[in-house]
N, C-alpha and C positions, 0 to 999 in steps of 0.2 A: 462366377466360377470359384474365385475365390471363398466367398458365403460357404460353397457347398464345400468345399476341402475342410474350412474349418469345423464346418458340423461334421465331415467324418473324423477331424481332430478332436474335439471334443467327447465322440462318441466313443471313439478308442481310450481317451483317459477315463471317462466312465469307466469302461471296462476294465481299467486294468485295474483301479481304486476298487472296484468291486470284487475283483480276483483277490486284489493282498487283501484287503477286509475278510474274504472266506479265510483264506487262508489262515489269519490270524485268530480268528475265531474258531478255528478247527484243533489250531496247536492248544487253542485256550480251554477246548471242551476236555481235550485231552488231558492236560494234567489235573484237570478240576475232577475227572472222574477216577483219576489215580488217587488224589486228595479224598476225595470221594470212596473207595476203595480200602484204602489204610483206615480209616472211619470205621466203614463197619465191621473190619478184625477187631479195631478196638473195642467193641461194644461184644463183642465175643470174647474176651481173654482168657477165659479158660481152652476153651474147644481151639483158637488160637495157637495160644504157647506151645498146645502139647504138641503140633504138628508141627508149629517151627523148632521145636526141640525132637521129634525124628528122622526132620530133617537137617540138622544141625548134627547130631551123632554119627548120621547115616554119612556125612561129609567127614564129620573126624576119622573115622576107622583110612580110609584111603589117604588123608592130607597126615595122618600119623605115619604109617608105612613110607610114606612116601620121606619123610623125613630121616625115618629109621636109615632107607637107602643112600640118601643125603649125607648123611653122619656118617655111614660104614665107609663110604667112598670117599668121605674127609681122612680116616681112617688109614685107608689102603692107601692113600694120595703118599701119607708118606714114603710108602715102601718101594716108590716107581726106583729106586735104584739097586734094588732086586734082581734086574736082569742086568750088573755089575758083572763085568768077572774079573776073578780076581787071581794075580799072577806070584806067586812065590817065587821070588831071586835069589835063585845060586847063591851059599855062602862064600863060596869062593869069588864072588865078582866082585870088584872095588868100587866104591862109586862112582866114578868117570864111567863105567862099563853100565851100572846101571843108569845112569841119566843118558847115555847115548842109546839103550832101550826105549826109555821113555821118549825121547823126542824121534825114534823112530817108531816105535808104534801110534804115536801122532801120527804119522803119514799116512796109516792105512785106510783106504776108503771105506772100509765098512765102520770105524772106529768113529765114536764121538767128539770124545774127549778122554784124556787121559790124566790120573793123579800118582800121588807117588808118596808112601808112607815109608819111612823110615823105620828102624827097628826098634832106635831109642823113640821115637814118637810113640810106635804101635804099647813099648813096655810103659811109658808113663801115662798110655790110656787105659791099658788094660789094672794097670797099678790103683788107680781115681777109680776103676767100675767094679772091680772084682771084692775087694774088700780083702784082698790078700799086701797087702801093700807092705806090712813087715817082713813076711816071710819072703819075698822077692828079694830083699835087702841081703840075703844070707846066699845068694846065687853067684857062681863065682862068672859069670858073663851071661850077657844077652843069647836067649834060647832062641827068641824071633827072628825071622826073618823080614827083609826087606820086603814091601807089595807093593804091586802094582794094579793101581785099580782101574779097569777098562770097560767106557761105555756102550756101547755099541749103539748105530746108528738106529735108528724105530722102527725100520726096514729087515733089520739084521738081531732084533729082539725077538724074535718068532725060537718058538725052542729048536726045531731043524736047523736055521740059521745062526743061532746064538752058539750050539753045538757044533757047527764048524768051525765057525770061527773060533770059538776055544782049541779045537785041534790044531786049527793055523797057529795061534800063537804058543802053544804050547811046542812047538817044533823051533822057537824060538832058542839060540843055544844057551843065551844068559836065564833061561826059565825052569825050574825048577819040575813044577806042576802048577797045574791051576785045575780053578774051581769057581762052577757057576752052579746057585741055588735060585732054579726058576721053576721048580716043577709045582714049591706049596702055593706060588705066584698065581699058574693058571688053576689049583683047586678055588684060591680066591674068586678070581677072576669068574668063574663059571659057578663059585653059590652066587656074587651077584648078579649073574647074568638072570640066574633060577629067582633070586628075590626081585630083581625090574620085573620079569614076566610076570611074577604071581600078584606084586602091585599092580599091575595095567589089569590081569584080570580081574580081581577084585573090584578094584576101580569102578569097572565096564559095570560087574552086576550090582555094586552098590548105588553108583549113579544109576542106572535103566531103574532100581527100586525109590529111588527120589522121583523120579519122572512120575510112574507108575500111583506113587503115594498123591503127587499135586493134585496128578489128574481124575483121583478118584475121589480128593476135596474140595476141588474142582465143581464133580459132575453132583456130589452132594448138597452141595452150596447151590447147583441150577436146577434140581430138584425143589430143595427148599423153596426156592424164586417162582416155581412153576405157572403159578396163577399170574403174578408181578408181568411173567415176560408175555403173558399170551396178551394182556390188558395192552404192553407195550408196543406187541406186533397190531392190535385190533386200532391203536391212532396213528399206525403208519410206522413206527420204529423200523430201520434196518438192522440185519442182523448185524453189522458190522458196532452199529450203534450201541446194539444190546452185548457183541461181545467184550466189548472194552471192560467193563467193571471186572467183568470174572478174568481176563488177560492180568488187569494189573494187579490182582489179588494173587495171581502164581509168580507174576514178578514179584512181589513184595515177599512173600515167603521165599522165595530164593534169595533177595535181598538180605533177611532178617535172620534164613537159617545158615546165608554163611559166614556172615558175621558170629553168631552164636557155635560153629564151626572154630572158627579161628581163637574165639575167646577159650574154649571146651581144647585146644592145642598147647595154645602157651599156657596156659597151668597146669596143662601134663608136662610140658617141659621143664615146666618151672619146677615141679614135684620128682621129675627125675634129674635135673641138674645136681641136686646136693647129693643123690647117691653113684652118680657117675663119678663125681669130683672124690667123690670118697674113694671107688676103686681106682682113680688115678691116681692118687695118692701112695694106694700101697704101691703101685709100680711105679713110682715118683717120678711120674709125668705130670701133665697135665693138657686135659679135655673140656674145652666147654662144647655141649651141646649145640647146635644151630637147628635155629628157630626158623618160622618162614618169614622171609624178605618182604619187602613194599612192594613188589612185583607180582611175587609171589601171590601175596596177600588181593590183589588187587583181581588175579584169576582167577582164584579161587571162589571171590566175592558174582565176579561175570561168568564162572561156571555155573554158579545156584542162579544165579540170575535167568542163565539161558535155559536152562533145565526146567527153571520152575515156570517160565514163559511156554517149552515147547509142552510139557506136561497139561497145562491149562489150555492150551490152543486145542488140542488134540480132544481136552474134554469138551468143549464149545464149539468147535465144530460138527462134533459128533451127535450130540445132545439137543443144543439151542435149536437144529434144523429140523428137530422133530416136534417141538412143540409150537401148534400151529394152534388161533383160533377157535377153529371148528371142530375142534377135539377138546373144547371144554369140558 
């Protein structure tokens, strides 16, 4: 009894040693025909390049936009305090009167936060930005008034909302008037809304023409092979067999074009950073461009990747199953 357990002991490690042996020989056919694969684009480099450089452009135009929108919203980032409003105080109030505003329009639940500019602060900034700084000298008192600058909660930034609540605080009796500038906020807000949209479309039809392009170098490439694959079905090959080489040739171009993507990026960056910095300069700010991320970069790279994989499937499925043998 024992004898006989152990021959099915035995027979089960057979088995399993036989299993991870395919297995490892499966994983080994595989990269060998990837290796394989990369090979013979080499031995093409012309007819090659020029396809990983259509599609390597065909990736720039969207991964450039797409940056464009990056920067402008770097851009607007600063201006989130646009839906500020801002409260002129009474000449007549003394200061005790205006900080016991300020720490009461703290309390209001629609309010953020709240600051509080003085009139000698407001004259010695506007003194530093305007470029009038002598001619202020000759003023026989401060023209400013006191502000109060009021956040409103994210909830209460909506322009209906932001506009009452300016009415509420304006009925404030230490307030003079006030003034909220949100309206060029939402023109902003709604070109980029218009430039996301027009990158996602674009996008859509420049990728679908990367697909489109693999798959029809793809199905040139199983044309070329045509006699190759029938010799290969005639000693048994499966098509799974035969479609490997042309799969990892779409990988690889997706690979290689977006890489050449990303290179064809940052030296349009690079070549617009020095004219940015220049107009920033007249506005005596400063802008550096942002480039794409390690993340970024990393998508971008498993985009063309997947793209260039579903492109070539699509032609080897469609193709390899028609040439049979018996249609030599």
């Amino acid at each position: 009894m024992s004898l006989l357990f152990k021959g099915r002991q035995n027979a089960n490690e057979r088995v399993k040693k036989s299993s991870l042996a395919s297995g490892y020989y499966f994983i080994v056919n595989i990269f060998r025909q990837g290796v394989h694969s990369l090979g013979e684009m080499w031995r093409t480099p012309l007819a090659s390049m020029m396809t990983i450089a259509v599609l390597g452009l065909s990736l720039t135009l969207p991964a450039t936009l797409y940056l464009v929108v990056k920067n402008v919203q770097q851009v607007s980032s600063g201006f989130e305090q646009a839906s500020e409003i801002s409260l002129f105080v009474k000449d007549s109030m003394n200061p005790q009167q205006t900080q016991t505003l300020v720490k009461r329009l703290a309390l209001y639940p629609e309010v953020e936060s709240v600051s509080f500019i003085s009139k000698q602060d407001a004259l010695s900034e506007f003194e530093s930005v305007s470029g009038f700084g002598q001619a202020l000298q000759y003023l026989d008192s401060n023209p400013l008034p006191d502000v109060v600058l009021v956040t409103p909660t994210p909830r209460h930034r909506m322009p209906n909302a932001a506009q009452t609540l300016l009415a509420k605080l304006e009925a404030e009796r230490e307030v003079d008037f006030g003034k909220l500038d949100i309206a060029w906020l939402e023109r902003l807000n709604a070109l980029l809304s218009l430039l996301k949209d027009s990158v996602i479309t674009i996008a859509l039809l420049l990728l679908t023409s990367v697909t489109l392009i693999i798959g029809n170098t793809i199905r040139l490439s199983i044309m070329d092979k045509k006699e190759e694959i029938q010799v290969m079905k005639l000693v048994g090959a499966t098509n799974a067999f035969i479609h490997a080489p042309f799969l990892w040739t779409g990988v690889w171009y997706g690979v290689i074009g977006g890489l050449f993507s990303f290179i064809c990026v940052s030296l349009m960056m690079w070549w617009l950073g020095s004219a940015v910095s220049s107009v920033a300069d007249v506005y005596q700010t400063r802008f550096d461009l942002i480039g794409l991320s390690f993340s970024e970069l990393g998508f971008l790279i498993l985009l063309a990747t997947l793209l260039g994989f579903v492109g070539s499937y699509l032609s080897v499925n469609r193709y390899i199953k028609e040439i049979e043998p018996d249609k030599v």
